[in-house]
N, C-alpha and C positions, 0 to 999 in steps of 0.2 A: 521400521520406525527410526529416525533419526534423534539422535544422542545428545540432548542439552551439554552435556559435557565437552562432547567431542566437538558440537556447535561451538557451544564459547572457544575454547583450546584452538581452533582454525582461525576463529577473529581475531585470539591474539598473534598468533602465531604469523598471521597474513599468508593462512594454505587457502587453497579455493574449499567451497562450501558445496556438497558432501566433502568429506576428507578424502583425499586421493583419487577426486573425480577424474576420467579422462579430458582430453581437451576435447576441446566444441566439434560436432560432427562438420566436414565439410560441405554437405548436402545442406545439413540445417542453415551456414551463416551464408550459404550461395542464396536459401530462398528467403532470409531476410534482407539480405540485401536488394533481392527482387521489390520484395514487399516494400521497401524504403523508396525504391525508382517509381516504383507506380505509382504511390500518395504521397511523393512529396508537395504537390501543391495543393492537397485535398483538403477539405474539413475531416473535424474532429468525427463527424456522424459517418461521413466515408469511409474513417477508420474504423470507425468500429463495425460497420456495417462487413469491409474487408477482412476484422479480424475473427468478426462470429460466420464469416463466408469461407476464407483461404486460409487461416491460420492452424485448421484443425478443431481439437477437441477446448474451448475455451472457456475460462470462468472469467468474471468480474468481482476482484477484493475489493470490498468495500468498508471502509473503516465508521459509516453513517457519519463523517464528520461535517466539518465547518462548509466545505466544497461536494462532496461526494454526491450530494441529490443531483450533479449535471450529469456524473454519469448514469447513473440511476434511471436516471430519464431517458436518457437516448435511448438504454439497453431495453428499457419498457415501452418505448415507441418500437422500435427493431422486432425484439422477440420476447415477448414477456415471459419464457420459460427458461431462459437463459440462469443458467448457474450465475448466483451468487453468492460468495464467502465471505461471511463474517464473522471476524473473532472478536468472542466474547472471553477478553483476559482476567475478567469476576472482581477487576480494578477500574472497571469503567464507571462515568461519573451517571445518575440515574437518569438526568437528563436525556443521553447518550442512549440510552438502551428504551425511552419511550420514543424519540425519534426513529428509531430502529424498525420497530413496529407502526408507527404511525407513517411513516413515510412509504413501505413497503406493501403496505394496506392502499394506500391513496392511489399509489404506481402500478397498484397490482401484477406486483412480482410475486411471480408463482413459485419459486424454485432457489427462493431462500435459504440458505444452511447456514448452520448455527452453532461454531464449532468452538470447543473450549478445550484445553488441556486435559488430561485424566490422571495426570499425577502431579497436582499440585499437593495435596495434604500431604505426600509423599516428601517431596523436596519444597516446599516453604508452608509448612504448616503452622507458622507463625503467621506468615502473610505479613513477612517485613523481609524480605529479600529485596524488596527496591531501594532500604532504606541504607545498605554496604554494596550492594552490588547490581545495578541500575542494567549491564550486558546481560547478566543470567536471567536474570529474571524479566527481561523482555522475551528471551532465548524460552526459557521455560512457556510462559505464559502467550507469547502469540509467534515467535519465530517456526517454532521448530513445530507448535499444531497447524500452521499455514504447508508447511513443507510435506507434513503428513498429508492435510486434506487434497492437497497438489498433485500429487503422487499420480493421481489417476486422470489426469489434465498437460494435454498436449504446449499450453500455455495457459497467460491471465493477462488481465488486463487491470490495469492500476491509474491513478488518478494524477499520476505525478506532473509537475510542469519544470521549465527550464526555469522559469522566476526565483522557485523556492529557495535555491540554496547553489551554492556553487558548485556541488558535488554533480548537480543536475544541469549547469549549465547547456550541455552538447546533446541533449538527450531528443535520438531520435523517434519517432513510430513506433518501430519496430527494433528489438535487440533479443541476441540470441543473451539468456539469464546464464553466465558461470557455473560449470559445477553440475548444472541442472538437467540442460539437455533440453527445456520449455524455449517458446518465445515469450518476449515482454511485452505487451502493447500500450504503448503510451498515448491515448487519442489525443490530448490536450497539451504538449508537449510545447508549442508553442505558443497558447493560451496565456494572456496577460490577467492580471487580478480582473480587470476591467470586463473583461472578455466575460469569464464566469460570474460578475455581476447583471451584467445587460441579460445574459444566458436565464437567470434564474427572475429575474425582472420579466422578460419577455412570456416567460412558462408561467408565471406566478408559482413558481416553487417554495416549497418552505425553508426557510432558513432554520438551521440551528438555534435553540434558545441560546447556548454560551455566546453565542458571535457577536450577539447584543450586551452582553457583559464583559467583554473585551479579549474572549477567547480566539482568535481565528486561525488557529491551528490545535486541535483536540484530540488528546489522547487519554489517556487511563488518568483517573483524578488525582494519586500521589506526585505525580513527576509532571501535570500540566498545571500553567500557573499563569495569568490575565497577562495581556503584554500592552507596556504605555504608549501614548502615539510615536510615533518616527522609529519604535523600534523594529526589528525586524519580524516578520509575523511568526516564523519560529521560533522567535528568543522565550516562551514561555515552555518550549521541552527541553525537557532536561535541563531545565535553568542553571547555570554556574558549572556546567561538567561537561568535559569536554566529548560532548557527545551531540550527534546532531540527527542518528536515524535510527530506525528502532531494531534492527538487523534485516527485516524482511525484504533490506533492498541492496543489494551489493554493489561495488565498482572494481572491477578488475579481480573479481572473485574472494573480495574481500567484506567482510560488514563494515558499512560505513558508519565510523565513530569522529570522526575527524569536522566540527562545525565550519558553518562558509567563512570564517574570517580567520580559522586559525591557519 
């Protein structure tokens, strides 16, 4: 099991995540780089169809946010038994957890998991740890139960784009994760906002209720907050702190804390 404490203490520290993980096997960053030559001019559905084919043992994280039903949908078009992960941090907004169900029900995604922390009463049994310390308590609540449920998965795939943030600008297909020893699969990587609206237009997908109320980036209801027009679509996490990812996604073995404009 990996250590909330020792998690945070690495973020700040800037150690790679596990603590004193070795470096990246050379076999592994030989066969993503394979993996990068072959789909680079593929679609998003290529990729994922390559990363539940060649990547190994693979799950799909899915946060049921603002975006997540594109992948949702491919992985239910592909193999409707496909592992998917979703944490449920017991701070998500209600919204969020009947999408969850209702989307996975329509998709008929078989192989759902539903993974939540198990010592939270433990370490914020107030259930205000967001409210002084925004790193642990993502760390507590969906960092460090993603790493556990990971554990037994050769990789994952995530919904990230190069759009969102600067941290993401370079972000290929495929990347071997820090620390971890998984691959990362990026299907949507270079997917523009546009992209994933034609996408769920064309499938009649469901949209998120928040997205309609000005949410288009959704996370846990304390630290997500409406965003005005022209502003940046994450500027509603972690509003005013200098924080821009919720650890689940590293840069250079590090948790990214650092927003795209600082």
């Amino acid at each position: 099991m990996l250590d909330v404490n020792r998690m945070k203490t690495a973020a700040i520290d800037g150690a790679p995540v596990p603590d004193g993980a070795p470096a990246p096997d050379p076999a592994l960053v030989a066969k993503v780089a394979e993996l990068n030559d072959r789909y680079r001019h593929h679609s998003a559905t290529d990729v994922m169809h390559g990363a539940l084919r060649d990547a190994g043992d693979i799950a799909l994280v899915s946060s049921f946010g603002a975006e997540s039903v594109v992948l949702l949908h491919m992985a239910a078009i592909i193999d409707k038994t496909t592992p998917v992960l979703f944490i449920d941090t017991q701070m998500l907004f209600t919204e969020t957890l009947v999408y969850q169900t209702e989307v996975s029900e329509r998709l008929g995604l078989k192989n759902v998991q539903i993974i939540r922390a198990d010592d939270i009463a433990a370490r914020d049994p107030h259930n205000d740890l967001h409210t002084y310390d925004t790193d642990a308590c993502c760390a507590l609540r969906k960092t460090v139960p993603l790493q556990n449920a990971l554990s037994g998965y050769d990789g994952w795939i995530t919904g990230r784009k190069r759009f969102q943030s600067g941290t993401r600008a370079a972000l290929d297909f495929f990347e071997v994760e820090d620390g971890t020893g998984r691959i990362k699969v990026n299907p949507l990587a270079h997917w523009a906002p546009e992209d994933v609206r034609a996408y769920m237009d064309e499938n009649r997908l469901p949209r998120h209720p928040l997205v309609a109320r000005g949410y288009p980036s959704i996370g846990c209801a304390p630290c997500t907050s409406p965003v005005a027009p022209g502003e940046d679509p994450r500027a509603g996490r972690w509003r005013d702190q200098n924080k821009d990812e919720c650890g689940i996604h590293f840069v250079n073995g590090k948790m990214v804390r650092i927003g795209a404009n600082a």
